[in-house]
Structure formats: C-alpha cells, structure tokens
C-alpha positions as CSV (number, residue, x, y, z in Angstrom):
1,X,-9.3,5.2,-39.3
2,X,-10.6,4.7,-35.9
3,X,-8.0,4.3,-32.6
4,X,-9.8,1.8,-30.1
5,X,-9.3,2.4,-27.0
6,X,-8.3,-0.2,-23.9
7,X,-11.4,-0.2,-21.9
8,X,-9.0,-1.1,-18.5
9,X,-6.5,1.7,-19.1
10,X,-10.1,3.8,-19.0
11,X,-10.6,2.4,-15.6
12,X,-6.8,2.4,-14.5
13,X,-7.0,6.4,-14.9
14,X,-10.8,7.0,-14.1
15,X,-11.9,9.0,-10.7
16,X,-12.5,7.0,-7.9
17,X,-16.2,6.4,-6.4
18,X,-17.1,7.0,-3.0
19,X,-14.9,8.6,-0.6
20,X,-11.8,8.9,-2.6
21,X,-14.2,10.5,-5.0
22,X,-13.4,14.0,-3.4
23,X,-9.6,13.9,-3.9
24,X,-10.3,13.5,-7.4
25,X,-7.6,10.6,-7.7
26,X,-7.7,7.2,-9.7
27,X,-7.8,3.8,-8.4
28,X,-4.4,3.7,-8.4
29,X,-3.6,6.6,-6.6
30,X,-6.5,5.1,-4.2
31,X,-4.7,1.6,-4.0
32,X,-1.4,3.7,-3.2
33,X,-3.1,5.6,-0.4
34,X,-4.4,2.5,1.3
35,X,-0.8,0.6,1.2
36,X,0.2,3.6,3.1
37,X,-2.2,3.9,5.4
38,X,-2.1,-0.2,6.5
39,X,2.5,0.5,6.5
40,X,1.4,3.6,8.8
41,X,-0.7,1.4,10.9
42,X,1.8,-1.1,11.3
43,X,4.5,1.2,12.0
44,X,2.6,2.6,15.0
45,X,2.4,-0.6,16.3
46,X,6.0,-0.7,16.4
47,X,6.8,2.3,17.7
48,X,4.3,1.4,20.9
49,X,5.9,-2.0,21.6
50,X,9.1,0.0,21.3
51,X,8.0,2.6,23.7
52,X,7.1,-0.2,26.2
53,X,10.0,-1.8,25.3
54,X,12.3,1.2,26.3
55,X,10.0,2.0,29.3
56,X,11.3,-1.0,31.4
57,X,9.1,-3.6,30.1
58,X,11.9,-6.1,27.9
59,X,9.9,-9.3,28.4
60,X,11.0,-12.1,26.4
61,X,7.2,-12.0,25.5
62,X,7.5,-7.7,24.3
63,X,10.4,-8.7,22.9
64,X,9.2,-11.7,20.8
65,X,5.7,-9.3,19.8
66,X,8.3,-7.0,18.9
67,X,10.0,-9.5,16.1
68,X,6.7,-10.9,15.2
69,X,5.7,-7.2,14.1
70,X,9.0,-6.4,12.9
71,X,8.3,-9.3,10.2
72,X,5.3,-8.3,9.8
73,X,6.0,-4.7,8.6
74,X,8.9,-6.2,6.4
75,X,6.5,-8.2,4.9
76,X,3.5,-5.5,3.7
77,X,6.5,-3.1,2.8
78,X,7.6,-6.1,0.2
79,X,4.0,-6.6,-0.6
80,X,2.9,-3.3,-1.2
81,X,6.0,-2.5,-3.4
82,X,5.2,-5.3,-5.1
83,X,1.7,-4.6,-5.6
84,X,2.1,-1.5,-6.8
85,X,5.2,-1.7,-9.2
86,X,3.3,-5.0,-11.0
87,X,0.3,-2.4,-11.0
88,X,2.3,0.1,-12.5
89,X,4.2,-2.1,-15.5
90,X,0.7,-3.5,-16.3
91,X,-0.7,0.0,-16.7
92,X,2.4,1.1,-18.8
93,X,1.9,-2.0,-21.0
94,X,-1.9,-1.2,-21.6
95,X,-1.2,2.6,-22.6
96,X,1.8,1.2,-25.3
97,X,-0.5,-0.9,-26.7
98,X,-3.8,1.4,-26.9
C-alpha cells in the first residue's frame, strides 16, 4: 500500500530559489521574511515623521502624514498576520490530510 503524497505540502516545505536560496528556508519562511521587512520599512517611516515631528516641525500637514502612515502600518500589520496565519492553517490542513 502506497501513501500519496500532496504535491503543495511538497512546495509549502521545499527550499527557496534565488536569493533566499542561501538561508536554506522555505517559501514560507521567505513570505514571513518579506512581511517583516515591508512592517520594518513602514515603521521607519514613522519613526522619521516622528523625529520631525518632535524636532519643531507639528504642521497640521506632518501631523496628518503622520496619521495617514499610522493607518497605514496598522493596516500591513493586520494584513500580514492575516496572510500568514491563513497560510499557516492551510499548510496544517494539507499535512493532516497527506
């Protein structure tokens, strides 16, 4: 008797190509990485608005760039939780049902 296997929990847990290939992680260690590195991005927006901000320069228009990004980082932190917990379920139901 033969076990098949789910040819997308292969994938799910293969290595990476390309650049990520060299940190020897999967695709979804690599989607992971690049949530991170977009929340990092957008936190260091924040932090220079808030730096000008603090340095003397609360324009209602730093100010309203400030909310606008604030919003904005709220919104890729609820995204990329949700991207990767769906990601994550859908994985666990492929490898209960290979």
């Amino acid at each position: 008797m033969s076990q098949s296997v789910n040819p997308l929990s292969v994938m799910a847990t293969a290595p990476t190509a390309g650049k990520q290939a060299a940190s020897n992680g999967t695709w979804y260690q690599a989607m992971a990485e690049a949530w991170g590195q977009t929340l990092d991005a957008q936190a260091g927006k924040l932090e220079a608005l808030g730096t000008e901000i603090g340095n003397g320069g609360d324009k209602p228009s730093a100010l309203t760039q400030m909310s606008a990004e604030s919003l904005k980082m709220g919104f890729l932190s609820q995204s990329s939780h949700t991207a990767l917990s769906s990601t994550g379920e859908a994985l666990k139901t492929m490898a209960q049902k290979s």
